[in-house]
C-alpha positions, 0 to 999 in steps of 0.5 A: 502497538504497531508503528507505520511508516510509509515511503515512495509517494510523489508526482509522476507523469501519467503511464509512469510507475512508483514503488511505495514500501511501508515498514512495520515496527519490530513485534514479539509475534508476526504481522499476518495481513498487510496490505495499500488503501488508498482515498482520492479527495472526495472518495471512500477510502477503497481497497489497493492491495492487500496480502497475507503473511503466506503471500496470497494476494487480493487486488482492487479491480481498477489496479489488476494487472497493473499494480503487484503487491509484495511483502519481505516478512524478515523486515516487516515490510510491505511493498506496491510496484505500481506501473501504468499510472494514470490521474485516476490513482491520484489519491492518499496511499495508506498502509495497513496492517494486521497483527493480533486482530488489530488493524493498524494505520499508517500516515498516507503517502500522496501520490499525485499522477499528472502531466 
């Protein structure tokens, strides 16, 4: 079992910037991919970021160029610098995680852009 535990959502103003981080409990081998989803009241929960444990990066097309994703693998943790937020990334922000051909979930973090 892999636990996940997200921090840095909240409301910021539209072309203001969050970092969220999600860090993954301790395991005996490590976590390959992790990566941000996200679902807005409504939506399919759609694709964030996302990267693997060599740091190759995949992006959804409404975040490129305004969102990088990193992750420090001697913590477990995942991070999403998030700049340029506009209310259309208003949405529930969840972290997940790769490890021995599980996909683990974290709780969601809100993150709520408006003015």
């Amino acid at each position: 079992q892999v636990q996940l535990v997200e921090a840095g959502g909240g409301l910021v103003q539209p072309g203001g910037s969050l970092r969220l981080s999600c860090a993954a409990s301790r395991t005996s081998f490590p976590i390959s991919a992790m990566g941000w989803y996200r679902q807005a009241p409504g939506k399919q929960r759609e694709l964030v970021a996302d990267i693997t444990r060599d740091r190759r990066t995949n992006y959804g097309d409404s975040v490129k160029g305004r969102f990088t994703i990193s992750r420090d693998n001697a913590k477990n943790t995942v991070y999403l610098q998030m700049n340029g937020l506009n209310p259309d990334d208003t949405a529930l922000y969840y972290c997940k995680a790769v490890h021995l051909g599980q996909y683990y979930w974290g709780q969601g973090t809100q993150v709520t852009v408006s003015s």
